[in-house]
Backbone as CSV, one residue per row, in Angstrom:
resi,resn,N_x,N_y,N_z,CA_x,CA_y,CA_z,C_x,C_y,C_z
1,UNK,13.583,13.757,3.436,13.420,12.842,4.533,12.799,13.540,5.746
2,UNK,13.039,15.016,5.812,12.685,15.544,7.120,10.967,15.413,6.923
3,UNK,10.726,15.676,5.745,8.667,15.715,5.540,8.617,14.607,6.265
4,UNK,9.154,13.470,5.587,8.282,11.985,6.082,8.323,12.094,7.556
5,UNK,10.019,12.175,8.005,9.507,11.563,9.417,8.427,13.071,10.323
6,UNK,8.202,14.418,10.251,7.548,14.899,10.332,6.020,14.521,10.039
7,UNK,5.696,13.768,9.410,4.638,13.323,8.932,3.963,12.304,10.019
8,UNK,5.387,11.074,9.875,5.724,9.932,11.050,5.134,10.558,12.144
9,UNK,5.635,11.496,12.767,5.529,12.096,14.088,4.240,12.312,14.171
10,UNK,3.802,13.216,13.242,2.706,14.030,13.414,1.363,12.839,13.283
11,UNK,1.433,12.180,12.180,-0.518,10.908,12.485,0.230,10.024,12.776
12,UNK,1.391,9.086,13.188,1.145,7.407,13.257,0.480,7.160,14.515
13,UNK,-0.569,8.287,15.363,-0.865,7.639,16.627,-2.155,7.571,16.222
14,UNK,-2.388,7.562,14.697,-4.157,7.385,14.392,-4.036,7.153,13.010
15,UNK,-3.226,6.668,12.302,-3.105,6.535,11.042,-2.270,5.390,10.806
16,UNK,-2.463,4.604,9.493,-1.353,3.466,9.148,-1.182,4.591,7.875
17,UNK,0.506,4.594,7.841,0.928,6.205,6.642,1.838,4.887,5.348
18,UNK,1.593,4.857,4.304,1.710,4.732,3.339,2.802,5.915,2.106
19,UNK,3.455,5.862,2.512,4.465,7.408,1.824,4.854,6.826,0.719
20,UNK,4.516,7.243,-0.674,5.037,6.941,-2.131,6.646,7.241,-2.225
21,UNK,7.206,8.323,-1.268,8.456,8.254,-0.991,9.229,7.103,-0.614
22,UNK,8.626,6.479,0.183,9.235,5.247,0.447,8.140,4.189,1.109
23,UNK,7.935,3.209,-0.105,6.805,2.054,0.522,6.832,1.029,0.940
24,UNK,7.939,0.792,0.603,8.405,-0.352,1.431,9.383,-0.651,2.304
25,UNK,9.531,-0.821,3.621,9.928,-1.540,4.696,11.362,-2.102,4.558
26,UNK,10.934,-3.041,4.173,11.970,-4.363,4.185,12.676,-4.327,2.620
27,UNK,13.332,-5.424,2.918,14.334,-5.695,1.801,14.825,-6.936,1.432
28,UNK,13.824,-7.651,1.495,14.049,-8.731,1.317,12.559,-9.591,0.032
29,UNK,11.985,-10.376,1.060,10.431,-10.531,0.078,9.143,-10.403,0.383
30,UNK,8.298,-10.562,-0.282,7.171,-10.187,-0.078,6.327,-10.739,1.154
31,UNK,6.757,-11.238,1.691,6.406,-12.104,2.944,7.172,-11.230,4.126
32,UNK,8.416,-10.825,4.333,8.972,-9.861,4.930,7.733,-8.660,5.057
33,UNK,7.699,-8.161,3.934,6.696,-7.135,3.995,5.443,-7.425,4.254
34,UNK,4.540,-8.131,4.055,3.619,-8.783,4.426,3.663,-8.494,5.814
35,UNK,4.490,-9.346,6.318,4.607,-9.599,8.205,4.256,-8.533,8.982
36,UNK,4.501,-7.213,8.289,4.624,-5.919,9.238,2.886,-5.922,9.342
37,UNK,2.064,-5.993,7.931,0.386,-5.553,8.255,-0.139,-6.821,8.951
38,UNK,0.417,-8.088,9.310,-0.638,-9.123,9.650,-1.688,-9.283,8.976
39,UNK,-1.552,-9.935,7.689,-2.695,-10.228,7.385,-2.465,-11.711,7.100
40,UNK,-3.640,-11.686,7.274,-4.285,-13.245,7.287,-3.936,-13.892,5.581
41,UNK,-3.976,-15.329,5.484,-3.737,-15.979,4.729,-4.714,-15.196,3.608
42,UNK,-5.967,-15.110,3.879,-7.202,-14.751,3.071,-7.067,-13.398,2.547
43,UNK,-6.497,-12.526,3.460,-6.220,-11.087,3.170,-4.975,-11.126,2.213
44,UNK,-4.022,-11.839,2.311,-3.139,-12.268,1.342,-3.220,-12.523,0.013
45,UNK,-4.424,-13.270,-0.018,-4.603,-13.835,-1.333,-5.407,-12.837,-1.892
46,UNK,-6.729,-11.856,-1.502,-7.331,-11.294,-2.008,-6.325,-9.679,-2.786
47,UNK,-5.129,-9.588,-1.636,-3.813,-8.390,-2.020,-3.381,-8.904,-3.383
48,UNK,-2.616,-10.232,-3.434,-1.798,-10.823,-4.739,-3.324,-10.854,-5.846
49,UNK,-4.544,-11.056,-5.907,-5.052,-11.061,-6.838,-5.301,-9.629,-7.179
50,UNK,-5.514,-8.832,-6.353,-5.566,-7.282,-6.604,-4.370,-6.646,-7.598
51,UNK,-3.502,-7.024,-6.894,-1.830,-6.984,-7.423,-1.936,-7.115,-9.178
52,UNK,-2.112,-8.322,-9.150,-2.326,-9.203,-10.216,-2.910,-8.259,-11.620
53,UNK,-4.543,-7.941,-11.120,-5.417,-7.478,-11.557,-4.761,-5.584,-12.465
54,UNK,-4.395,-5.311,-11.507,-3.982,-3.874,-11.847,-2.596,-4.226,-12.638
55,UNK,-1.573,-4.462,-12.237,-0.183,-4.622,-12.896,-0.037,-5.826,-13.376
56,UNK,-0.712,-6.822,-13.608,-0.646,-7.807,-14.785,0.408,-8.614,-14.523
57,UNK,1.333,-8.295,-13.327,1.940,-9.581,-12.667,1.990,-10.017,-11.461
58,UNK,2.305,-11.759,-11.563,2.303,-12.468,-10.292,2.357,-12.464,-9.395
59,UNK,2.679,-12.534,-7.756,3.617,-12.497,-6.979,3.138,-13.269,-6.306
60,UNK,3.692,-13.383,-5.428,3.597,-14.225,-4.346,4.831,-14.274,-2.581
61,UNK,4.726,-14.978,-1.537,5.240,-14.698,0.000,7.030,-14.819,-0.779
62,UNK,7.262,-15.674,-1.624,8.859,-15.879,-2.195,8.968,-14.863,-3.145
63,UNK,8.247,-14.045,-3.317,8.980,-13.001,-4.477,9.844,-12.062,-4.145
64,UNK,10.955,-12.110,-4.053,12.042,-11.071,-3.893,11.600,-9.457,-4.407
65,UNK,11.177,-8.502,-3.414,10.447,-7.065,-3.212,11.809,-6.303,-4.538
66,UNK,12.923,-7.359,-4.460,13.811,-5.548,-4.974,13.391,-5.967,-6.869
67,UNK,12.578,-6.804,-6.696,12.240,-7.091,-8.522,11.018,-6.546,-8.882
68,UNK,10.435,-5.861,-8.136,9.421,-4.816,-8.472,9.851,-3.541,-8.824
69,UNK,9.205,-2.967,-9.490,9.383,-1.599,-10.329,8.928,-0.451,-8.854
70,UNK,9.251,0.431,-9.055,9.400,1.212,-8.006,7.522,2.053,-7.763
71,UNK,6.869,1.490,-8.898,5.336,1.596,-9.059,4.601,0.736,-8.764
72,UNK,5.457,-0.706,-8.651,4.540,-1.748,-8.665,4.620,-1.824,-6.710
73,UNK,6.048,-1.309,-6.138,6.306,-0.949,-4.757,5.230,0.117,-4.309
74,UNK,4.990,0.985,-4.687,3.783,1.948,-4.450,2.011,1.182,-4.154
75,UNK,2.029,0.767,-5.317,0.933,-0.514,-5.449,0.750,-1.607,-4.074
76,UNK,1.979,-2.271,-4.112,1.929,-3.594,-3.081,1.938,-2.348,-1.606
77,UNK,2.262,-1.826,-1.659,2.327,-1.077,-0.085,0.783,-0.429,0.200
78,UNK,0.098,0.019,-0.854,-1.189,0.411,-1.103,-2.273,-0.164,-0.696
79,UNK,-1.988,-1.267,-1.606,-2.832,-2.361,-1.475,-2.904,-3.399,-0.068
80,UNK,-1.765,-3.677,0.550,-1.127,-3.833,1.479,-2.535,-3.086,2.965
81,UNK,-2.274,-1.611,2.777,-2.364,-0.956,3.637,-4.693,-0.994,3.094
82,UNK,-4.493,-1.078,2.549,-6.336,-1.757,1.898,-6.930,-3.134,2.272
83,UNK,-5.918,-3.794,2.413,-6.384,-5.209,2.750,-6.016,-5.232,4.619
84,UNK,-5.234,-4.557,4.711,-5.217,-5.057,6.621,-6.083,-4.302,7.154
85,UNK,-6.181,-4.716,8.959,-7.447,-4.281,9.782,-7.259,-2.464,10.365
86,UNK,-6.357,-1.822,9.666,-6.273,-0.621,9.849,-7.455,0.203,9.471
87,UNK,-8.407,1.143,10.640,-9.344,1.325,9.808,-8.821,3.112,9.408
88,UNK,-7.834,3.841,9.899,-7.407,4.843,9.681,-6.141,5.058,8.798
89,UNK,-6.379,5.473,7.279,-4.796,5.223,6.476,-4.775,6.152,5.695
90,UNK,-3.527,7.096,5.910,-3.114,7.983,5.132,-2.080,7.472,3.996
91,UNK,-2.659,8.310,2.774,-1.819,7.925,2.132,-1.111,9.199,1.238
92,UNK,0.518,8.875,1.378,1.004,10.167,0.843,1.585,9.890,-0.346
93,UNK,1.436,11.126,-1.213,2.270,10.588,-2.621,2.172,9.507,-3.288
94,UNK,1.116,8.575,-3.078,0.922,7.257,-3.493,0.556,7.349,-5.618
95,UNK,0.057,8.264,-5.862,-0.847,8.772,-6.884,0.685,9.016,-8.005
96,UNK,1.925,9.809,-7.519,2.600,10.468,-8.506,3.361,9.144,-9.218
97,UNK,3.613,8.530,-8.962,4.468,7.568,-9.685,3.771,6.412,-10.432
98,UNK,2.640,6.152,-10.472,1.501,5.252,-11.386,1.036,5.911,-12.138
99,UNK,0.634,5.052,-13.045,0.148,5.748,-14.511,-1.289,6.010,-13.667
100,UNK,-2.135,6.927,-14.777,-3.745,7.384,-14.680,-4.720,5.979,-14.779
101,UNK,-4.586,4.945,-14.980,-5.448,3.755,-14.943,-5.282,2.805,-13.882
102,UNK,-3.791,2.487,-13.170,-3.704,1.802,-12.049,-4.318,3.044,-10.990
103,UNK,-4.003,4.339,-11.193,-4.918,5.362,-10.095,-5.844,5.220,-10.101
104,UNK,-6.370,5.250,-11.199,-7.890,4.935,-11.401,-8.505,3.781,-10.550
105,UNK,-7.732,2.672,-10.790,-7.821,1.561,-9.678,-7.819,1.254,-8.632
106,UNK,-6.638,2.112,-8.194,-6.534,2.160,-6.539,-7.716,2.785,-6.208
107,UNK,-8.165,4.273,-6.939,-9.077,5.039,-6.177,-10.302,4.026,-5.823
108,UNK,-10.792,3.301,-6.827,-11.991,2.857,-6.835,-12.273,1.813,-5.627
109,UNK,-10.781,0.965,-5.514,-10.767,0.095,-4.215,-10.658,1.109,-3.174
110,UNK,-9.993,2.487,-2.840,-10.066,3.133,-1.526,-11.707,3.461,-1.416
111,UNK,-12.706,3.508,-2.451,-13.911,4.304,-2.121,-14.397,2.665,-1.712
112,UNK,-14.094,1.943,-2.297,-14.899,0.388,-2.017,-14.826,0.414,-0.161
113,UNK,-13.381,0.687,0.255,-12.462,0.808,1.341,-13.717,1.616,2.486
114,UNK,-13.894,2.984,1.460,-14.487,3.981,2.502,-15.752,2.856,2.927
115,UNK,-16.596,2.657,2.025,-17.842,2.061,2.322,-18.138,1.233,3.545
116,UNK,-16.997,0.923,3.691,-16.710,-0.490,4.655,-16.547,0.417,5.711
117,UNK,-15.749,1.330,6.178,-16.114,2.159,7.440,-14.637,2.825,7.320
118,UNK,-13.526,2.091,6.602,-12.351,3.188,6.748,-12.321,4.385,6.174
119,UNK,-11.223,5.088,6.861,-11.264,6.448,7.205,-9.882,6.795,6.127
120,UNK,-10.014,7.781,5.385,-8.409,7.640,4.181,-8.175,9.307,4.413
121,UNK,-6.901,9.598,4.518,-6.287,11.181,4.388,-5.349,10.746,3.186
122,UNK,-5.988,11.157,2.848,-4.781,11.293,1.021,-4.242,12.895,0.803
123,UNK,-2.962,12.806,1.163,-1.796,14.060,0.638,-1.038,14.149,-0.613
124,UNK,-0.929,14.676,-1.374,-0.002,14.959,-2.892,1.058,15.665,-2.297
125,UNK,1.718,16.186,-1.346,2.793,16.728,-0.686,3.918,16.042,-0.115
C-alpha cells in the first residue's frame, strides 16, 4: 500500500493513475464507477462495447462491480481511464493479471489512444 499511495503523491497532479493493485474505486456498480471519470453517455457506450469485445461479457450502469473477475476489474478501470477526457494516464501494473491477448488489446487501444494526442506512463512495478 505504501508504493501506491507514494505513487498517488508523486503524478496525480499530471496524471489520471490506474493501479492494477487496486482498480476500482467504489463498491457498488458500474455506474458508481463510471461517475468518478465523467463520461458522457457516448463515451459509455463506446467503454461497454470495448468491454464486451475483449472479455466476451456484457455490462452495463446496473451491473454490480463485485461480479467481475478481478481481470475483468483491471480491464473496466483501463478502459475507463481510455475513454475519458484525461489526456495524461499512467498506468501501473495493469498488464500482470490479464492473459497475453486481452494485453494485446489494451495495448493496441493505448497506441490508438497515443495517436489522438494522449500521453501514457506505463510501470510493471
Amino acid at each position: 500500500m505504501q508504493t501506491v499511495l507514494k505513487n498517488i503523491e508523486t503524478y496525480t497532479d499530471d496524471y489520471l493513475i490506474v493501479d492494477g493493485t487496486i482498480p476500482i474505486v467504489t463498491n457498488s456498480t458500474i455506474l458508481d464507477e463510471l461517475t468518478l471519470y465523467s463520461l458522457s453517455d457516448i463515451e459509455q457506450h463506446t467503454l461497454f462495447t470495448k468491454f464486451e469485445e475483449i472479455t466476451k461479457r456484457r455490462i452495463s450502469p446496473d451491473t454490480d462491480i463485485n461480479t467481475l473477475s478481478f481481470g475483468q476489474k483491471i480491464i473496466f478501470a483501463t478502459l475507463c481511464s481510455l475513454c475519458c477526457s484525461a489526456t495524461k494516464i499512467q498506468l501501473r501494473r495493469v498488464f500482470s493479471s490479464i492473459d497475453n491477448q486481452k494485453t494485446e488489446q489494451l495495448k493496441t487501444l493505448i497506441e490508438n489512444e497515443k495517436l489522438k494526442g494522449k500521453e501514457f506512463l506505463i510501470l510493471n512495478n
